[in-house]
N, C-alpha and C positions, 0 to 999 in steps of 0.2 A: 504494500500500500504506500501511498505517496502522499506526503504532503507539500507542495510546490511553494507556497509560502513562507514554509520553514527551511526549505531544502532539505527536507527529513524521509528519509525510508523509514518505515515500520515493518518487520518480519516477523511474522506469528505463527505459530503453530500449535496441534490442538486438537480435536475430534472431531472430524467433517462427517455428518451422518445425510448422505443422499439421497433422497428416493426417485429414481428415473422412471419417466413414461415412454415406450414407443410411439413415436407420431410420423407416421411413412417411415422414412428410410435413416428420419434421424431420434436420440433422443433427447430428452427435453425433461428439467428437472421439474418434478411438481410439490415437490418442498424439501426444507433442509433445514439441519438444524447445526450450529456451529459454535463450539465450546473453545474458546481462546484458553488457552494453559502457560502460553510462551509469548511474550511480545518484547523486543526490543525497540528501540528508535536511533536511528543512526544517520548522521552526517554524511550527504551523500550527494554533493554537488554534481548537478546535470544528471544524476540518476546512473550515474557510472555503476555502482556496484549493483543495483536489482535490474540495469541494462544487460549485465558481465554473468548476475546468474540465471533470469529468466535465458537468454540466448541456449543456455547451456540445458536446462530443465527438456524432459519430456514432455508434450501435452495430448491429450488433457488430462492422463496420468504416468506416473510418475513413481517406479516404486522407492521405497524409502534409503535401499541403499543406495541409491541414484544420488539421490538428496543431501546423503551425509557427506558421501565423497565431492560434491557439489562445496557444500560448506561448509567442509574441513580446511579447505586452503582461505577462511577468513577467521581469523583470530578471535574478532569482535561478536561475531553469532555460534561462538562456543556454545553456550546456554538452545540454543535452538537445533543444533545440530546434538548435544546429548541427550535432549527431547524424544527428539526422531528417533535418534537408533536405539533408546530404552525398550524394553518386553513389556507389549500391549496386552492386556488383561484378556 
């Protein structure tokens, strides 16, 4: 997430709970529920570093080791990357 006013990234992570509908040939979410556990804010002029790791990310998913090896080479989202690779209940 971006705040352009602050020049700030925020990077969250957390429990993303889904629920897709089939509509033709695509799907389409018809609700969701999103539990924030991890959020940082970080200094990120011109959006250089969520430029550097979206480029990088799978979409529109993504599995988790993907993610840590992602943001293991940033120092600063430590806290978010041992999030991820923690054992999910």
């Amino acid at each position: 997430m971006r705040d352009n006013q602050l020049d700030k990234t925020r990077v969250r992570a957390g429990y993303y709970d889904w629920e897709l509908i089939h509509s033709g040939s695509n799907l389409k979410v018809q609700k969701h529920k999103i539990y924030i556990h991890e959020m940082l804010e970080l200094t990120d002029a011109g959006s250089k570093i969520l430029k550097d790791i979206q480029c990088k990310l799978e979409y529109p998913f993504t599995e988790k080791e993907s993610v840590s090896n992602i943001l293991s080479s940033y120092l600063e989202l430590e806290d978010i990357e041992k999030y991820i690779i923690k054992e999910t209940p």
